[in-house]
C-alpha positions as CSV (number, residue, x, y, z in Angstrom):
1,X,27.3,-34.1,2.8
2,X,27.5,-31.2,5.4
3,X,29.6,-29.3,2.7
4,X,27.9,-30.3,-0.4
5,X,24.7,-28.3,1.1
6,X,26.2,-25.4,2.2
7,X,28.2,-25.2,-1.4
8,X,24.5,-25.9,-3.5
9,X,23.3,-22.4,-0.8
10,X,26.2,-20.6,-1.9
11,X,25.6,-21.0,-5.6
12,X,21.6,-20.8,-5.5
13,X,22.2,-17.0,-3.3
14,X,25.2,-16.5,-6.4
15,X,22.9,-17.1,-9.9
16,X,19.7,-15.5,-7.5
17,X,21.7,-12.3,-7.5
18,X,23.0,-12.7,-11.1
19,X,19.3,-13.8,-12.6
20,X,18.1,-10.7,-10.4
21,X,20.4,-8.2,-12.2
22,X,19.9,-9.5,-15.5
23,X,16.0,-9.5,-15.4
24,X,15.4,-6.0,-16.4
25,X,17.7,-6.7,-19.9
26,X,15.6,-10.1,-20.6
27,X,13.0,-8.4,-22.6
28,X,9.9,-8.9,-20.8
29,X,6.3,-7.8,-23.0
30,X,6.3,-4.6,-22.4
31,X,2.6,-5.0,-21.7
32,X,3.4,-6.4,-18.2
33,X,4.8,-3.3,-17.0
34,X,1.8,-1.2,-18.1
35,X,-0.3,0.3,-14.9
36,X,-3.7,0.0,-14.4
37,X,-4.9,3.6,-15.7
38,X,-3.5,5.9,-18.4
39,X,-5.8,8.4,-17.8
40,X,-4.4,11.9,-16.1
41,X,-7.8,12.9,-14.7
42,X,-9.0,13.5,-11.1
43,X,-7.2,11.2,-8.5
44,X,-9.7,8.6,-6.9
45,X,-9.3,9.4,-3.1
46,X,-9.8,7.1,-0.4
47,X,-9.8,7.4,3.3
48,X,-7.6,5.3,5.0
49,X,-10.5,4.2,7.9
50,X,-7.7,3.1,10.7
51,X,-8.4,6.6,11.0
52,X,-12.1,6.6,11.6
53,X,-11.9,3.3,14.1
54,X,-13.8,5.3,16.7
55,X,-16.9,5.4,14.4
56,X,-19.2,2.3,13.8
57,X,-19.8,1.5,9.6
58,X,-22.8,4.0,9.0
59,X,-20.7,7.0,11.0
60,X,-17.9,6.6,9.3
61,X,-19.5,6.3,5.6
62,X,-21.5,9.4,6.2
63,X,-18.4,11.4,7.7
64,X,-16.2,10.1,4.9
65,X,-19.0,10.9,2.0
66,X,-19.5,14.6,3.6
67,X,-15.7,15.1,3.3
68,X,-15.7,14.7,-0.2
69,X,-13.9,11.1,-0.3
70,X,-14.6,8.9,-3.0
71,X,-14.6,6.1,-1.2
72,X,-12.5,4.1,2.0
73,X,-9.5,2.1,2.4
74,X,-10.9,-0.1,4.5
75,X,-9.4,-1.8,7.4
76,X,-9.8,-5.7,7.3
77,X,-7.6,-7.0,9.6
78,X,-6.9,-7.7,13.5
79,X,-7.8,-4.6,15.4
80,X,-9.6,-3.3,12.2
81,X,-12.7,-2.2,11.3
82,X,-13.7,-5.5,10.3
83,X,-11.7,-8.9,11.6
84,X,-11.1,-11.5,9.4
85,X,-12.4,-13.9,11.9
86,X,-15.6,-12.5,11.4
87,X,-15.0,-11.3,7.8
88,X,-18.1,-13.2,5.8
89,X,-20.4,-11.6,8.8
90,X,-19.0,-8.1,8.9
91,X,-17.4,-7.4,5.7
92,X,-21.4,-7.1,3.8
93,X,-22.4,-4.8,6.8
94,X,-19.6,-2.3,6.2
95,X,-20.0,-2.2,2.3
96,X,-23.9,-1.8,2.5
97,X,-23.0,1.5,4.9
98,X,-20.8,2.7,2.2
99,X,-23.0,1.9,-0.7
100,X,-25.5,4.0,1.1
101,X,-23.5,6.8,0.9
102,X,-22.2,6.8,-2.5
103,X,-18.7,5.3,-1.6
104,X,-17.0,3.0,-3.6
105,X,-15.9,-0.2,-2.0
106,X,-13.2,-0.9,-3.7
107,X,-9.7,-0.9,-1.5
108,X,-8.7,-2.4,1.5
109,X,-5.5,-3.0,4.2
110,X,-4.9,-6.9,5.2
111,X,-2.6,-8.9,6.8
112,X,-3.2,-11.7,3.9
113,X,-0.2,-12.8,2.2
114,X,-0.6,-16.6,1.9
115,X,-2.6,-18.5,-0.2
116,X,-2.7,-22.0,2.1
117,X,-4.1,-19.7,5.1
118,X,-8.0,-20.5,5.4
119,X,-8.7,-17.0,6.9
120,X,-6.6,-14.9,4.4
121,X,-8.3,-17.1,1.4
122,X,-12.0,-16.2,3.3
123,X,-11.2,-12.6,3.3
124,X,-10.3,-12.5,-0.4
125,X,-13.2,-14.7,-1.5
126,X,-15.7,-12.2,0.6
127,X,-13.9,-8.7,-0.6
128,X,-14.4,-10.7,-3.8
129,X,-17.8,-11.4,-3.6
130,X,-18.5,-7.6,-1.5
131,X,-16.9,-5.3,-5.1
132,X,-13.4,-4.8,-3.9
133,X,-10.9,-4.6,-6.5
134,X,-7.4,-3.7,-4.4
135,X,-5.9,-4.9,-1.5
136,X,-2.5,-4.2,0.8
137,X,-1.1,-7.3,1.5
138,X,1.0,-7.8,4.9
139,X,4.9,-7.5,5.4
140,X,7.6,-9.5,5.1
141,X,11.1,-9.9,6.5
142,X,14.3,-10.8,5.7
143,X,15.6,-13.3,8.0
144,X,19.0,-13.0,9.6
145,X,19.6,-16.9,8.6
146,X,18.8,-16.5,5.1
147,X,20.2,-14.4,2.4
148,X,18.5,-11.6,1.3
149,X,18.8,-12.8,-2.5
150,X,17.1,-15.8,-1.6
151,X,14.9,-14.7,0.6
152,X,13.6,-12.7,-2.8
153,X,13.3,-16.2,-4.7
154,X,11.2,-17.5,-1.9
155,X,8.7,-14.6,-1.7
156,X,8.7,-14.3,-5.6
157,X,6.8,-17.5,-5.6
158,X,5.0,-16.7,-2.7
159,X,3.3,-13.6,-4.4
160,X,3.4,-15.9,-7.8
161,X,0.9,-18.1,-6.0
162,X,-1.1,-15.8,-4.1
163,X,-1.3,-13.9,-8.0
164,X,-2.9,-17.1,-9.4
165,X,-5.8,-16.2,-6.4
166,X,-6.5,-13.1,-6.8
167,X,-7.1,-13.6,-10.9
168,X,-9.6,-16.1,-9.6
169,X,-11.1,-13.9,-7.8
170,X,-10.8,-10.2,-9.6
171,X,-8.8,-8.9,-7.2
172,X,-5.2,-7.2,-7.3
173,X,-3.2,-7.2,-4.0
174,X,-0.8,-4.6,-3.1
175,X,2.8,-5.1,-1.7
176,X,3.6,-1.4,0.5
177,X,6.7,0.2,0.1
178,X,7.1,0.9,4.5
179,X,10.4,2.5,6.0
180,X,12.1,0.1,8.0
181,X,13.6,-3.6,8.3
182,X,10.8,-4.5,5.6
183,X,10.9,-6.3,2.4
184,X,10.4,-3.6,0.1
185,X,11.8,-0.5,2.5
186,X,14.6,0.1,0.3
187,X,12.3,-0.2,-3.3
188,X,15.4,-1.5,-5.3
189,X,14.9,-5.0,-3.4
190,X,10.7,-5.0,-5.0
191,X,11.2,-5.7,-8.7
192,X,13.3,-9.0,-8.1
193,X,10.6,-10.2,-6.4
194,X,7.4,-8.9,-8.3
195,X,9.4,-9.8,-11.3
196,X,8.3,-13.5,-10.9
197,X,4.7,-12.6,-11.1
198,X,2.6,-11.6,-14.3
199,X,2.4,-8.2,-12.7
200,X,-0.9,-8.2,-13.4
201,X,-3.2,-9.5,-10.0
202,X,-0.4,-8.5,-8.0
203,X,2.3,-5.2,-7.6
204,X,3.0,-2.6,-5.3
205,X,1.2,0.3,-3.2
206,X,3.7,2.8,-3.7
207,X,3.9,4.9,-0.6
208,X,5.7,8.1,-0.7
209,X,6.5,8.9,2.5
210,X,8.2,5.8,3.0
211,X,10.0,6.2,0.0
212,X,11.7,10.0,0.4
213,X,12.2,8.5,4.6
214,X,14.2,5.9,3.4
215,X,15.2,7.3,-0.5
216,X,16.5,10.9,1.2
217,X,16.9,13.0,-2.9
218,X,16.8,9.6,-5.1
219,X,13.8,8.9,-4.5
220,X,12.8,9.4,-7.8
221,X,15.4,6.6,-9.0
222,X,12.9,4.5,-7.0
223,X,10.0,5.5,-8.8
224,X,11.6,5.1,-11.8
225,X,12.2,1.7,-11.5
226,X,9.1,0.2,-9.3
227,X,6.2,2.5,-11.3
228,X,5.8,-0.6,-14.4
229,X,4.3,-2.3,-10.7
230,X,2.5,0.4,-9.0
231,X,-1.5,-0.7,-8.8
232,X,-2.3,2.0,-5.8
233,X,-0.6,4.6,-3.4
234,X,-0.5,6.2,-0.3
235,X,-0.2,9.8,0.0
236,X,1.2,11.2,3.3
237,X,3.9,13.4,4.6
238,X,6.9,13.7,7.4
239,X,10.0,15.7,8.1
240,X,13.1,15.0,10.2
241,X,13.3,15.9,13.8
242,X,14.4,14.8,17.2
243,X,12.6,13.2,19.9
244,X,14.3,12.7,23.1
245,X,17.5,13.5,21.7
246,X,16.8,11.0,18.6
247,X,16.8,11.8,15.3
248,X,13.4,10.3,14.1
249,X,10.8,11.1,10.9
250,X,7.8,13.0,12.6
251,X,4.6,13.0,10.7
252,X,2.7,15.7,9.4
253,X,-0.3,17.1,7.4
254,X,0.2,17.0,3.6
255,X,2.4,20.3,2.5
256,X,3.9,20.9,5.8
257,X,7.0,18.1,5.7
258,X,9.6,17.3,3.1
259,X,7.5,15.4,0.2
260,X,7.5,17.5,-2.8
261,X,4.2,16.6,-4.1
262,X,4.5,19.2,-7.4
263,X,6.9,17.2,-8.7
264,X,5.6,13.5,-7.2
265,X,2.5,14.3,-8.7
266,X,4.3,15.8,-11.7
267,X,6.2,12.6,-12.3
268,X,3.0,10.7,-12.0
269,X,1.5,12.7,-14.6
270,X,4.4,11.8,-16.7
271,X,4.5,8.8,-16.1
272,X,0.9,7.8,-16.9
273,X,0.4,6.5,-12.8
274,X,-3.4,7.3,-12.1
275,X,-4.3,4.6,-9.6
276,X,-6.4,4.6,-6.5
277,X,-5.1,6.5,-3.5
278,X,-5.3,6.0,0.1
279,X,-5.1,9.0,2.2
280,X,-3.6,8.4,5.7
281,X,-2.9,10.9,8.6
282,X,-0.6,9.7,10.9
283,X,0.5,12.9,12.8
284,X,-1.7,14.0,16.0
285,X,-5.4,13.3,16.1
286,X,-6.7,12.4,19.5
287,X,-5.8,8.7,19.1
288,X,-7.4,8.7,15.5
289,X,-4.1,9.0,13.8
290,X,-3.2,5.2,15.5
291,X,-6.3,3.7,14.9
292,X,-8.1,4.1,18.8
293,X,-11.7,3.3,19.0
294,X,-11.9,6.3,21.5
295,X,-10.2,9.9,20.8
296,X,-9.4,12.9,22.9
297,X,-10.6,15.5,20.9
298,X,-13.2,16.3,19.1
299,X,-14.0,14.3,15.9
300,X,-15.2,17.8,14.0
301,X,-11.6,18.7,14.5
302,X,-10.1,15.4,13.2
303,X,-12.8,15.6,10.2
304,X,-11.8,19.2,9.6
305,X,-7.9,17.8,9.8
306,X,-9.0,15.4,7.0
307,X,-11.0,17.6,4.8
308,X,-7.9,20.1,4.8
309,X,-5.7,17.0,3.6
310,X,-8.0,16.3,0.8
311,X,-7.9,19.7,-0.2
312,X,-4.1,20.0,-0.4
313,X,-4.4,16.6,-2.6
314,X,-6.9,17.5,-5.1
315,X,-5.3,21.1,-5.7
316,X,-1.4,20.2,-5.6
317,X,-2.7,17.0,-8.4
318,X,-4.3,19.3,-10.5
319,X,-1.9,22.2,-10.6
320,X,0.8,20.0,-11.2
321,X,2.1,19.5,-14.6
């Protein structure tokens, strides 16, 4: 019997990895693959407020309106700006701040990825109920005990079901691209999965830095293949250096590491990708860059830091071609 089971694994990880490969040639409706905006206007910026975690709601909308932000990628999660333990108290409060301002509440960060969870189901139903449209989902991993291919098949359905939810509810959640042991880290392992969805409620927040970390020069073969699922992105920038005698990628303000945004915004362009954007700045702010509720320097300087990276955004988008 002992046999019979691990033979049955073998072949399920075997036609997983076939189906996989073949999908792309199975002639999906193209109109699956289309992304949420043709249009090749202005970007619609939003400020990724881990960054602003030292402000209450009403501070924060004002700062974030006087930079010029459209609106804020608000953080609804533990250790955010609002918890989801206390999401259907807290989650109104925060939008009626940023209503007053003239932002848009329309993305977020989570840690919701499953549909049977109470408190991930409560933040969706109240983001739902608040105007949001997007959401970033939370991670996953590839355990050491399962393959990877069906690991895939697992979370396929997984984001099948939580797709089924968000229709429900108007809402689209977004899967991040992040550099590391991730699901996702190496983009090539994304389509499989999202492939089992309508790609519709649910799809990727494509994040650039992450992809040229872990994509080195084909990073574009990425984008190539996972822009039919982009629904938002993250704009942000590194380089390579050492620290403590380790190489490691060291963030930095938007034009001064190794993302060439002329032609990532270029390719966009091309591509018809016009999708809301979260703006993070995870190089040295006083704490702000990590999310700390108290900084060492003086906000001004961290609100001129974020103006400057708007800037840089809006100009590099509109000069590229």
């Amino acid at each position: 019997m002992k046999k019979r089971t691990i033979y049955e694994r073998r072949d399920f990880v075997k036609l997983a990895a076939m189906a996989g490969a073949a999908l792309p040639l199975m002639g999906f409706d193209e109109s699956i693959f289309n992304p949420i905006s043709k249009s090749s206007g202005n970007l619609e910026v939003h400020l990724f407020s881990k960054h602003l975690q030292f402000l209450n709601y009403k501070d924060m909308s004002e700062a974030a309106a006087e930079m010029g932000f459209d609106g804020l990628d608000l953080t609804v999660r533990p250790e955010g700006h609002v918890l989801p333990d206390r999401v259907s108290e807290d989650l109104p409060k925060a939008v009626e701040a940023m209503k007053k301002y003239g932002l848009n509440p329309r993305l977020m960060t989570t840690n919701v990825i499953d549909v049977e969870n109470k408190e991930h189901r409560s933040v969706l139903e109240t983001a739902s109920k608040s105007g949001f449209t997007h959401y970033r989902t939370a991670w996953l991993s590839y355990p050491e005990n399962r393959e990877i291919a069906e690991s895939q098949a697992i979370y396929g359905q997984q984001l099948k079901k939580l797709e089924v939810l968000n229709k429900q509810l108007s809402l689209i959640g977004c899967y991040q691209n992040h550099a590391g042991n991730h699901v996702g880290a190496p983009i090539w392992d994304l389509p499989p999965i999202l492939q089992a969805t309508k790609n519709v409620n649910i799809g990727c927040q494509y994040d650039i830095r992450h992809a040229v970390v872990e994509g080195g020069s084909c990073w574009e073969l990425g984008l190539r293949l996972i822009r039919p699922f982009i629904k938002s992105i993250v704009i942000k920038d590194f380089k390579w250096g050492t620290v403590k005698g380790q190489w490691k990628p060291i963030n930095t303000p938007l034009g001064e590491g190794m993302v060439d945004f002329d032609r990532y915004f270029s390719l966009l362009k091309k591509y018809h990708i016009n999708v809301p954007v979260s703006l993070h700045l995870e190089y040295g702010l006083g704490g702000a860059e990590h999310g700390a509720k108290e900084i060492t320097i003086d906000k001004k300087e961290v609100f001129a830091q974020m103006k400057k990276d708007l800037t840089f955004l809006q100009e590099a988008w509109q000069r590229a071609e």
